[in-house]
C-alpha positions as CSV (number, residue, x, y, z in Angstrom):
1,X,0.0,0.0,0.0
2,X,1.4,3.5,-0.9
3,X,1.5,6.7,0.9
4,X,-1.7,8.1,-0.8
5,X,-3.3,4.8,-0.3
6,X,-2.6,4.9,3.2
7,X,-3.7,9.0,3.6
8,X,-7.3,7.5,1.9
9,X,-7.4,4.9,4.8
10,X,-6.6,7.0,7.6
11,X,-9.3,10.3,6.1
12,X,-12.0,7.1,5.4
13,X,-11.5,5.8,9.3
14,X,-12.0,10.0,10.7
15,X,-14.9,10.8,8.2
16,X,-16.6,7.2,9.7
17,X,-15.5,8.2,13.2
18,X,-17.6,10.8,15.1
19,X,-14.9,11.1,17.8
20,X,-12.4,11.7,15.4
21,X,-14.2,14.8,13.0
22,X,-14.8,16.0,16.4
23,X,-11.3,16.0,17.5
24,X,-9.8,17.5,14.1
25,X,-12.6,20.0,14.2
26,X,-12.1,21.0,18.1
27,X,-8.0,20.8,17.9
28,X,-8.1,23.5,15.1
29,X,-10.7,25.6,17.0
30,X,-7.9,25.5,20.0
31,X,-4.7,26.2,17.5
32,X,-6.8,28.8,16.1
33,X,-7.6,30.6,19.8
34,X,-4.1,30.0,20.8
35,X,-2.9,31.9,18.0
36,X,-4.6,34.5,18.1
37,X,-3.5,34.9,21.6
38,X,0.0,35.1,20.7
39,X,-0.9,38.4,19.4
40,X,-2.3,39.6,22.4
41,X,-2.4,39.7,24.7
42,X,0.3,37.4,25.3
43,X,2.0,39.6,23.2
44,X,4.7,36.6,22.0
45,X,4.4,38.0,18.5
46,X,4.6,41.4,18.3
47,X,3.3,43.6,14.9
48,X,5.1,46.5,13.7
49,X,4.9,48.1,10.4
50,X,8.2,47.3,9.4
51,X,11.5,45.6,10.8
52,X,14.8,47.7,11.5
53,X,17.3,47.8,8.0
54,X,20.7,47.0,8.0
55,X,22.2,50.1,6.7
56,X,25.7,51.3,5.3
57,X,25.3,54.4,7.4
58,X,23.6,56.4,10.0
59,X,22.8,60.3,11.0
60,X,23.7,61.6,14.7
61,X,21.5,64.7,15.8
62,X,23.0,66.8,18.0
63,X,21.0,69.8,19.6
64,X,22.0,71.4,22.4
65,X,20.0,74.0,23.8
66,X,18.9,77.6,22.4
67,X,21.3,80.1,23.3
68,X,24.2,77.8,23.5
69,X,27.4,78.7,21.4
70,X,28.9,76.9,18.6
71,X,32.2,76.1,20.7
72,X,29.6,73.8,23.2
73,X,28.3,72.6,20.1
74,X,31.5,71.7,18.7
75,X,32.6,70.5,21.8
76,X,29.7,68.0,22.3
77,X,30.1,66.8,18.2
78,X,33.5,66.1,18.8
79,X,32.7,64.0,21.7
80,X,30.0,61.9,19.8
81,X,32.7,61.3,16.7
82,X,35.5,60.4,19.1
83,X,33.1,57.3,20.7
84,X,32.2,56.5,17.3
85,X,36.2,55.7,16.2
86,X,36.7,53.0,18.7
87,X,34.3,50.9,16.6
88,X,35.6,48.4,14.1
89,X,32.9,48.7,11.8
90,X,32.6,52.4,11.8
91,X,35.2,53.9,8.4
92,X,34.0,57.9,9.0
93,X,32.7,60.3,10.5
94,X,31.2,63.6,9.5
95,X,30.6,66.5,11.3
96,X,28.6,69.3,10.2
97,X,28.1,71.8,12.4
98,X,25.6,74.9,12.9
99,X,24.1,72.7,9.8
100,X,22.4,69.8,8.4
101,X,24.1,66.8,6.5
102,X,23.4,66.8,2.6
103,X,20.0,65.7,2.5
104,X,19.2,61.9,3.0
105,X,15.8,60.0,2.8
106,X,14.9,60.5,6.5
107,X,16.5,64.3,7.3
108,X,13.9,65.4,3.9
109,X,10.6,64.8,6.3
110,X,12.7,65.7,9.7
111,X,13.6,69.2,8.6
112,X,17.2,68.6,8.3
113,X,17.7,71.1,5.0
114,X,16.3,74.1,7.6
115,X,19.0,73.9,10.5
116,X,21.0,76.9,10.6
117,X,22.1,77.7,14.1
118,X,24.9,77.5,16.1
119,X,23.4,75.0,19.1
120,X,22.5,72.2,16.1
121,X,25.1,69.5,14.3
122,X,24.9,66.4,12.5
123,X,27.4,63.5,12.6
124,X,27.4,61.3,9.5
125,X,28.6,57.9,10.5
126,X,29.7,55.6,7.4
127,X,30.1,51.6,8.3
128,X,31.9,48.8,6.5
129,X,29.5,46.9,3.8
130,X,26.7,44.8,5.8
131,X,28.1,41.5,4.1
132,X,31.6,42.6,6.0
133,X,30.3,42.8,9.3
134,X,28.1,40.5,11.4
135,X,26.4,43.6,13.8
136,X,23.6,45.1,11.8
137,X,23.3,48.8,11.9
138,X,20.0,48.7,14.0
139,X,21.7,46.4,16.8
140,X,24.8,48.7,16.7
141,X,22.5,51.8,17.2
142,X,20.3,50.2,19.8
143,X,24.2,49.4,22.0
144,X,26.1,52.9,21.3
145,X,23.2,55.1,22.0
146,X,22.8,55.3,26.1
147,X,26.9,55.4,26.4
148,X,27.3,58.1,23.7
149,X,24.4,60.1,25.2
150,X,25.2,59.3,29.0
151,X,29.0,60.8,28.1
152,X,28.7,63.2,25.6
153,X,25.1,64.3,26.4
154,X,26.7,65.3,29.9
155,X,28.6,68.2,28.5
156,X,26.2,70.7,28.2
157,X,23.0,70.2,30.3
158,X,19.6,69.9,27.8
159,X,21.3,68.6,25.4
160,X,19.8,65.8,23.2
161,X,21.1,63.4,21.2
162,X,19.2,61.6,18.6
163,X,20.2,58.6,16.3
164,X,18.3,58.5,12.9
165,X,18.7,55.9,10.8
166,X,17.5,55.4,6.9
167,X,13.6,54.1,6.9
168,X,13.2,50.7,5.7
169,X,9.8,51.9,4.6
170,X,8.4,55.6,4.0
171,X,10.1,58.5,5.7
172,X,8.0,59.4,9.2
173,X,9.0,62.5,11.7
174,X,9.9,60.0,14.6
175,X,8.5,56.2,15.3
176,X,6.0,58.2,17.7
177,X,4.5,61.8,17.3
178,X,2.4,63.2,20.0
179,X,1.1,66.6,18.3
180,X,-0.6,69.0,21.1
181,X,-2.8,72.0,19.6
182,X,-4.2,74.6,21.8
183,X,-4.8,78.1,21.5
184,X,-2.5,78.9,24.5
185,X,1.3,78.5,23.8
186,X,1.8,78.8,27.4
187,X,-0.6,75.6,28.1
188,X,0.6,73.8,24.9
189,X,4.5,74.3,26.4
190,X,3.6,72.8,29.5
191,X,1.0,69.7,28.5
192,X,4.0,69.0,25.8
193,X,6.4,68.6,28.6
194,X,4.0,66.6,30.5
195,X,3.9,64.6,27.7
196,X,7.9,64.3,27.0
197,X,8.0,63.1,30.6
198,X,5.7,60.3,30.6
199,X,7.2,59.6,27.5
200,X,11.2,59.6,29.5
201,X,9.9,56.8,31.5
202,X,8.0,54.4,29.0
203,X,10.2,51.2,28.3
204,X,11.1,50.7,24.4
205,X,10.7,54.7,24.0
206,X,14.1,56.6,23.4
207,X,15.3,59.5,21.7
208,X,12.9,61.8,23.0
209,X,12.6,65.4,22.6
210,X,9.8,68.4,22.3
211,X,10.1,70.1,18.6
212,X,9.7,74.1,20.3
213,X,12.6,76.5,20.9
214,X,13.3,76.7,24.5
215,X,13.3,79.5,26.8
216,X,16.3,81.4,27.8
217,X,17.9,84.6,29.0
218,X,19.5,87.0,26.1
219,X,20.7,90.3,25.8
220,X,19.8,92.7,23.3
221,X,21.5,95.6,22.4
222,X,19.5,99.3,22.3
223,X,21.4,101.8,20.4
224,X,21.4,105.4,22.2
225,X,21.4,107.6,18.8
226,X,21.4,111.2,21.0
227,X,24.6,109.7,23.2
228,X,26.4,108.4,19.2
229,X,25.5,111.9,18.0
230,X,26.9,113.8,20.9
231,X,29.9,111.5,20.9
232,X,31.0,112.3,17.0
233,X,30.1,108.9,15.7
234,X,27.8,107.5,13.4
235,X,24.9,104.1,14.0
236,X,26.8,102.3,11.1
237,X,30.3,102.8,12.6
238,X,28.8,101.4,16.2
239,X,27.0,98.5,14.4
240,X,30.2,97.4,12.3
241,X,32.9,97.3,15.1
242,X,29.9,95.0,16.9
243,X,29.6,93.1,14.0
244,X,33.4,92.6,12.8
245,X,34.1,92.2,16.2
246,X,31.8,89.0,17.1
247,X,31.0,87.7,13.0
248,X,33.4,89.1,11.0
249,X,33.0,91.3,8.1
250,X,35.1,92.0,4.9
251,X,37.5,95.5,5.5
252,X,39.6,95.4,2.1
253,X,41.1,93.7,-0.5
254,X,43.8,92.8,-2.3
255,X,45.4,92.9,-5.3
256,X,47.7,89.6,-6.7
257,X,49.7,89.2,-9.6
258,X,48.6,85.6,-10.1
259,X,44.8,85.5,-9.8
260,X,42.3,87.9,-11.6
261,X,39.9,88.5,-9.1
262,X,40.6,90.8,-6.1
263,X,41.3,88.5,-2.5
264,X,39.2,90.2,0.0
265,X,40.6,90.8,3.7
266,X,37.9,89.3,6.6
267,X,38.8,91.0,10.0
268,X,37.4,89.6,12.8
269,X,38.3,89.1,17.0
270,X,40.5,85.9,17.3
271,X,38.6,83.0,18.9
272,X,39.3,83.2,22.7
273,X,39.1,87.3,22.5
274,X,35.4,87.3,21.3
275,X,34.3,84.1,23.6
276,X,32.0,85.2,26.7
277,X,33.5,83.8,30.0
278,X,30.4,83.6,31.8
279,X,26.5,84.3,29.9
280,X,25.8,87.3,32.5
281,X,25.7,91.3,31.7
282,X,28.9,92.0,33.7
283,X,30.6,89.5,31.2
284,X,28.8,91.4,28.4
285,X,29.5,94.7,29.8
286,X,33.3,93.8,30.2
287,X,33.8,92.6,26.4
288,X,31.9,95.5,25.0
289,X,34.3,97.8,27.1
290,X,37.4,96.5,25.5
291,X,35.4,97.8,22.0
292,X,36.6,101.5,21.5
293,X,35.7,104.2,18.1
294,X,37.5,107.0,16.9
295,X,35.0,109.7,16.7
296,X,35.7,112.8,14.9
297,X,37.8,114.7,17.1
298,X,40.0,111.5,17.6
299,X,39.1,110.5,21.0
300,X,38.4,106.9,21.3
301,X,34.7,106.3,22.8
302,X,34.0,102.8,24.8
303,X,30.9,101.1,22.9
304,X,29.3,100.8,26.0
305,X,29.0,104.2,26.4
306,X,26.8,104.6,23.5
307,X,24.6,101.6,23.6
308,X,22.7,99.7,26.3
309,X,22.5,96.0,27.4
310,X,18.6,95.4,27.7
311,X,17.9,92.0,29.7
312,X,14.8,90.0,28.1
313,X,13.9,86.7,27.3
314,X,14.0,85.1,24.0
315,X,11.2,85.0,21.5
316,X,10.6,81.3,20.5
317,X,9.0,80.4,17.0
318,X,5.4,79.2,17.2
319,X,4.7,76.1,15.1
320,X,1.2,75.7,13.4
321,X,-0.5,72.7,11.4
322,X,-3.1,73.5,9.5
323,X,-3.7,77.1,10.7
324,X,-3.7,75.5,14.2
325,X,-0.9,76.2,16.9
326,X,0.7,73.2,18.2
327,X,4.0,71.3,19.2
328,X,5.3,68.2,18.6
329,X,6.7,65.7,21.0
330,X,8.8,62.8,19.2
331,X,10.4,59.6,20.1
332,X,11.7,56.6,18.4
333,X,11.5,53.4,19.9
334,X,14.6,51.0,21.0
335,X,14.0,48.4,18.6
336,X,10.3,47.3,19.4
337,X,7.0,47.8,18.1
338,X,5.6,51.4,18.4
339,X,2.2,50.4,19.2
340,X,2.7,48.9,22.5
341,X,5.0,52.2,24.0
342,X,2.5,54.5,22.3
343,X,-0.6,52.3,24.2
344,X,1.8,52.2,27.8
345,X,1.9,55.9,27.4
346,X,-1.3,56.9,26.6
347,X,-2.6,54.9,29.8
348,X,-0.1,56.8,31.9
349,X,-1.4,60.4,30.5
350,X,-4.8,59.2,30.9
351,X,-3.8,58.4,34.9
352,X,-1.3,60.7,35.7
353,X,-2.2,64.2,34.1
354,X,-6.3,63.5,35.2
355,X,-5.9,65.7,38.3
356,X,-5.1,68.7,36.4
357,X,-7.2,68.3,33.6
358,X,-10.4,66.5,32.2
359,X,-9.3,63.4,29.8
360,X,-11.7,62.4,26.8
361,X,-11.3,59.9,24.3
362,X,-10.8,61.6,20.9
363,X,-11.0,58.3,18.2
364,X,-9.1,55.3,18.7
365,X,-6.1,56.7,20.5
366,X,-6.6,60.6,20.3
367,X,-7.1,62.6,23.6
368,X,-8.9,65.7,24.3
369,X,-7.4,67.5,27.3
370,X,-9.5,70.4,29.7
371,X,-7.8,72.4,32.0
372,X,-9.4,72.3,35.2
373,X,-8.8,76.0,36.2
374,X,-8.6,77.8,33.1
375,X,-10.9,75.8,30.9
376,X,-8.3,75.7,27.7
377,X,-8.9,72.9,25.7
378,X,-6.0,71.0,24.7
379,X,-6.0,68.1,22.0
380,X,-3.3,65.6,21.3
381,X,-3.6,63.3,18.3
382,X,-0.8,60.8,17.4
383,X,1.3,60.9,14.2
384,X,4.7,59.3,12.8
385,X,5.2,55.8,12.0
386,X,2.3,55.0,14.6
387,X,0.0,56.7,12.5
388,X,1.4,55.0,9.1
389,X,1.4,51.8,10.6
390,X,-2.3,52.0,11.7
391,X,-3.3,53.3,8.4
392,X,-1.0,50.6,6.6
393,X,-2.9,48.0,8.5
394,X,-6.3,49.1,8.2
395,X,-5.7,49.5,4.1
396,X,-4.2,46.0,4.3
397,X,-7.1,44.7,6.8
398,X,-10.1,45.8,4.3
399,X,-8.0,44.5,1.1
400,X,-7.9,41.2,3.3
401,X,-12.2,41.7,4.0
402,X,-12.2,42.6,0.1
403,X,-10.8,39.6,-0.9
404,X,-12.7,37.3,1.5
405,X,-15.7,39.1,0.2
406,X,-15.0,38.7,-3.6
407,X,-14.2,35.0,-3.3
408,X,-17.2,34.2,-1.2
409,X,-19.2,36.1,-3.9
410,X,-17.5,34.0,-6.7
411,X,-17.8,30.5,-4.8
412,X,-21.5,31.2,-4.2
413,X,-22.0,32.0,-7.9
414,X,-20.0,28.7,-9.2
415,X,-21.6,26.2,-6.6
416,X,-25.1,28.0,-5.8
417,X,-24.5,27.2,-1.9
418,X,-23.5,29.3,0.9
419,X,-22.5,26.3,2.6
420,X,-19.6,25.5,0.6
421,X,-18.6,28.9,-0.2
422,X,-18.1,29.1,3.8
423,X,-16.1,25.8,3.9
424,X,-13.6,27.1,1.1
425,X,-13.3,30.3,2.7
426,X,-12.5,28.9,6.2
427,X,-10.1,26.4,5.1
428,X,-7.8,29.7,3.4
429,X,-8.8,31.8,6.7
430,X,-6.7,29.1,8.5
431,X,-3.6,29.4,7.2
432,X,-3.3,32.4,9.2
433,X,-2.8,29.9,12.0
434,X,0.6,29.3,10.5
435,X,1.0,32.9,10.0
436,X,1.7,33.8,12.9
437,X,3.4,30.6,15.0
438,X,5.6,30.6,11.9
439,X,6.7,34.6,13.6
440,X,7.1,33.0,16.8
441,X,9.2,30.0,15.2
442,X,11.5,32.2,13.6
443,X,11.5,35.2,16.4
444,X,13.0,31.8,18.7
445,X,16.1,31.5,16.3
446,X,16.5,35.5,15.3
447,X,18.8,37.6,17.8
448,X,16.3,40.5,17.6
449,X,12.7,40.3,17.6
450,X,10.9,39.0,14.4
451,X,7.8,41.2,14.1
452,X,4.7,40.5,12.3
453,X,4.9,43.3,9.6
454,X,3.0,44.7,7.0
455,X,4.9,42.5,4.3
456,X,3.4,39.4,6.3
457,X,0.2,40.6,5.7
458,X,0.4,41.2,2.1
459,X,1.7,37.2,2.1
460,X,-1.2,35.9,4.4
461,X,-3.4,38.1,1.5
462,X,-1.6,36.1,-1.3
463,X,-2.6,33.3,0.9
464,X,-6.3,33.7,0.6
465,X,-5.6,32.5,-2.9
466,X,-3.7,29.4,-2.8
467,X,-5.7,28.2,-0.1
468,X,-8.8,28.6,-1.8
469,X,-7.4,26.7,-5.1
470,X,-6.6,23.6,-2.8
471,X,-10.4,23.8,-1.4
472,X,-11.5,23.9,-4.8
473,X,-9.4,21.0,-6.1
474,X,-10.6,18.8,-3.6
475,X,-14.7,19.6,-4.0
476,X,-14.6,19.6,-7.5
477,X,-13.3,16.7,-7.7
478,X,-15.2,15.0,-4.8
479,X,-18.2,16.4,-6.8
480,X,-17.3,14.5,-10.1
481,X,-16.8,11.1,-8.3
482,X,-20.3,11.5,-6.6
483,X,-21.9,12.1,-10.3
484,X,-19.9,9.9,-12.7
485,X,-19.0,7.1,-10.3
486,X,-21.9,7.1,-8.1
487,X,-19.4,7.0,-4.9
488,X,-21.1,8.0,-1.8
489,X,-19.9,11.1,0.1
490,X,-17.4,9.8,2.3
491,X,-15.8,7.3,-0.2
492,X,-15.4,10.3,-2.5
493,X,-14.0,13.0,-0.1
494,X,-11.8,10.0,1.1
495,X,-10.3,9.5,-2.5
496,X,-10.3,13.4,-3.7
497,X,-8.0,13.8,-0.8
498,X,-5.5,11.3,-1.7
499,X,-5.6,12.0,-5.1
500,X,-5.3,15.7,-5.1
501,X,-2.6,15.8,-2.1
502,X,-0.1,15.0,-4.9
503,X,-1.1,18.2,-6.8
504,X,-1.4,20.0,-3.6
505,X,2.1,19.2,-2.1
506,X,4.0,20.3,-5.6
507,X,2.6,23.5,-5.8
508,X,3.0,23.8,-1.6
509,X,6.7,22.8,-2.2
510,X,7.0,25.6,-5.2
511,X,6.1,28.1,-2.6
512,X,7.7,27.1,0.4
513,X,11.6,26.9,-1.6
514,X,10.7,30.3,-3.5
515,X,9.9,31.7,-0.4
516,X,12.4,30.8,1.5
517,X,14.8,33.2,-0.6
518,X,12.8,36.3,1.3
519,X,12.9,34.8,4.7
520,X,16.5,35.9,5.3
521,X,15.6,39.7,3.5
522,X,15.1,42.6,6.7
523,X,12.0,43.8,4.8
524,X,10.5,41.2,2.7
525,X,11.6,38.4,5.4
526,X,7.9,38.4,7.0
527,X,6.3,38.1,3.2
528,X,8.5,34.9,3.1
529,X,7.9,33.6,6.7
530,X,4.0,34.1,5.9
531,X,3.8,32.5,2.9
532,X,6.4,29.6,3.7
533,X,4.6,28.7,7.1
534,X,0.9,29.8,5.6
535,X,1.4,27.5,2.8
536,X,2.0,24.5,5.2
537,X,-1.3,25.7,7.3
538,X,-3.3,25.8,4.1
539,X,-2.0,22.3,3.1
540,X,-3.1,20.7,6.7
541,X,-6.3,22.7,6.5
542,X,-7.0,21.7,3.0
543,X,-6.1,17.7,3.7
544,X,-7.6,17.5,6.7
545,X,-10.0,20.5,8.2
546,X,-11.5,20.7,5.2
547,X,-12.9,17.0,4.4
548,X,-14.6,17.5,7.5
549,X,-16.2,20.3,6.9
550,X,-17.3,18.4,4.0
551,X,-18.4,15.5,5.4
552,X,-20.6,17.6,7.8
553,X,-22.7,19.0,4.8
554,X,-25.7,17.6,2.9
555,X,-23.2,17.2,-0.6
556,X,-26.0,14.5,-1.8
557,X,-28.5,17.7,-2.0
558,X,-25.7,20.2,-3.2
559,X,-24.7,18.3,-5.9
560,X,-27.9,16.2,-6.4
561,X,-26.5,13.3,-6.1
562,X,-28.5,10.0,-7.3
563,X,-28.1,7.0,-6.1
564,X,-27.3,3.9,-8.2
565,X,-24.6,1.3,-8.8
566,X,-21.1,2.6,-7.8
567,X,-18.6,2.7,-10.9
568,X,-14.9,1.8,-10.6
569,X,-12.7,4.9,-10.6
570,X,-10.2,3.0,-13.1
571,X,-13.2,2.9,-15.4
572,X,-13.7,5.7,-17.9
């Protein structure tokens, strides 16, 4: 007897067995629920939209705080490239400084073309080929970030150090946006550093920082025009020895023999003679002194006799979306999902920030915020790859409902019967089954954690398919042994099984070794995983789940089945 012969035997012996069907029919039932419970809330598969990329290279942000001088913010950049050379697999570093790096993928939607100050930098860091190095870029990251921002960070208090790698998927402000609007900048300043907070002591969140310039002390200069006429001098004399003095300015030129042009002469104070020792007026008052005019008699006059050093406080820019003020609070996450940080946070807002204010529900995850005393209303919806990936999986969740839909419709249309259109759908809904224990298979054997992306859901859609073709096989041909051979039900589901397993296994085999080819890819590997574990699902479900559904029906009345004297398969 050969295998087939034997796989007729053993589906004959559970279609005649009532304990059995039940068993086969109760044991998926359990796989199913125990799945699903893997997602949550067990949470031993864990979705995100997509998996970390191993990238050639990787983008440092460096911002210290407003006010802070380009020496700090050397200082600081300089500390972050030195920690980066004792790496093997690091070749470079780049610093640019008061600037952004040319423009990559990522710094185009995180504003890194519009940084022109002296309290921002960017460190470029260029690795060794990934097929040289056995670290991927996103485990590196996830290991040098709390030492280089723990000993660099240090330097100059506020200062906040981000790592920002190349997307593996579209280009997102941060993993996780929190955006506050308001009408009160005052109130939006302090609910977003609530919100930073809360967001400091969530596990997996990192990076974190509020997108508003800060508020600090700075000294203006008021020019006294009745004290610079009285003293002989002019408004543009005082404001070019302040400006050549601190910036630098062009005083002459000169001629040379070898070029064409003219080589201009820049004049400006040497570096330690125009660096503040301490940010306070006497230190201001004590540089400016040193800053002396000829007026027109020739008498030298002390610059800060003719201007005055104004205290004040600095004038941040106020951000709008969508003619609304707001700010935006950002974080990536440490190499898990965003949706489970983002859902830890929100429930410590919701607890934590309730005695000041009145917290409503605004949509799935959105909050509406109302200040106790003053009434404001404060709103905070969540953006960044949060956002994508909910959208990503809601598009990806209806074409799945589409699908199911459209097949259904077809099915009923070809056999005239709900009933079997059901069966066919639930043996291809099963395969998710091997969906996802084929992520927690393969998250056992990977060093980081194998998430259930959106590329595995675009495989378990493929799925719906190939499943459905192996339900088909086997009813269409159990219904042509129950009308030319006259078998009854269970003799012809018995044999349509064996007999189309053959067929079934090939094309299951084609899958699993082309899939296996995008298992080992960072992006596509859950497309692979999914289709390679799903296919095996659908064939179980298909040999197995499936018979018994069939057996359960009334196929005599669905196919109108007559009886008479069987006919021997061999015969034609």
């Amino acid at each position: 007897m050969n295998l087939f012969a034997r796989f007729e035997s053993f589906i004959r012996r559970s279609l005649e067995n009532r304990t059995k069907k039940m068993f086969i029919l109760i044991g998926t039932l359990i796989a199913f629920i125990l799945t699903v419970l893997m997602l949550y809330p067990t949470k031993m598969v864990l979705a995100k939209m997509l998996p970390g990329k191993n990238n050639d290279t990787f983008t440092i942000y460096v911002d210290l705080p407003n006010g802070a001088s380009i020496y700090q913010t050397k200082e600081v950049a300089e500390c972050v490239s030195t920690s980066l050379q004792r790496e093997r697999a690091v070749t470079d570093t780049e610093i640019f400084l008061g600037m952004g790096s040319p423009l990559d993928f990522a710094g185009l939607i995180k504003g890194s073309h519009f940084k022109n100050s002296e309290n921002v930098a960017e460190v470029v860091v260029n690795l060794t080929k990934k097929h040289d190095r056995d670290e991927p870029s996103y485990l590196m990251v996830q290991r040098i970030r709390p030492e280089i921002q723990k000993t660099c960070g240090a330097l100059v208090a506020q200062t906040n150090i981000k790592f920002v790698e190349p997307p593996a998927g579209p280009p997102t402000l941060a993993a996780v946006v929190a955006e506050i609007y308001g009408n009160d900048a005052e109130g939006i300043r302090t609910l977003a550093g609530e919100v930073a907070a809360i967001f400091a002591k969530t596990d997996g969140l990192v990076d974190i920082d509020i997108m508003q310039d800060e508020l600090y002390d700075r000294f203006d200069l008021k020019v006294n025009s009745t004290k610079i006429v009285r003293s002989g001098l002019g408004i543009k004399q005082v404001n070019d020895i302040i400006y050549l003095a601190f910036e630098g300015m062009e005083i002459a030129v000169k001629n040379s023999e070898t070029v064409n042009e003219q080589i201009p002469i820049f004049l400006t104070l040497s570096q330690e003679t125009k660096r503040f020792s301490r940010k306070d007026l006497r230190s201001i008052e004590q540089k400016l002194s040193g800053l002396r005019l000829m007026n027109q008699m020739g008498m030298l006059v002390p610059v800060t006799e003719v201007v005055e050093i104004v205290p004040t406080r600095s004038n941040p820019i106020i951000m709008s979306k969508n003619l609304r003020q707001m700010a935006n609070v950002v974080a990536e996450t440490d190499m898990v999902s965003q949706v489970y940080p983002l859902v830890d946070a929100r429930s410590t807002i919701m607890r934590e920030l309730s005695k000041r204010y009145d917290i409503e529900s605004a949509g799935l995850f959105n909050l509406k915020f109302t200040d106790k005393q003053t009434q404001a209303v404060y709103e905070l919806m969540w953006d960044g790859e949060m956002e994508v990936t909910l959208d990503t999986f809601v598009d990806l969740g209806g074409a799945f409902i589409a699908a199911l839909i459209l097949i259904f419709l077809l099915m009923v249309v070809y056999y005239k019967s709900f009933t079997l259109s059901a069966i066919v759908l639930l043996g291809s809904f099963l395969s998710i089954i091997g969906v996802i224990l084929g992520h927690w298979i393969m998250d056992l054997f990977d060093p980081d954690t194998f998430f259930l992306t959106a590329t595995s859901l675009i495989g378990f859609i493929a799925l719906i398919g190939i499943s459905s073709r192996n339900s088909l096989l086997l009813i269409d041909f159990t219904k042509s042994l129950m009308h030319e051979k006259a078998m009854h039900k269970t003799d012809a589901i018995a044999y349509a099984a064996a007999t189309r397993a053959k067929p079934i296994l090939l094309t299951a085999t084609a899958i699993i070794l082309a899939s296996s080819l995008l298992a080992s890819d960072a992006v596509f590997g859950g497309l692979g995983v999914a289709l390679i574990f799903g296919t095996i699902a659908a064939v179980i479900a298909s040999l197995l789940v499936v018979p018994v559904l069939l057996h359960n029906t009334d196929l005599e009345h669905h196919f109108g089945f007559v009886d008479r004297k069987a006919v021997s398969v061999y015969e034609p």
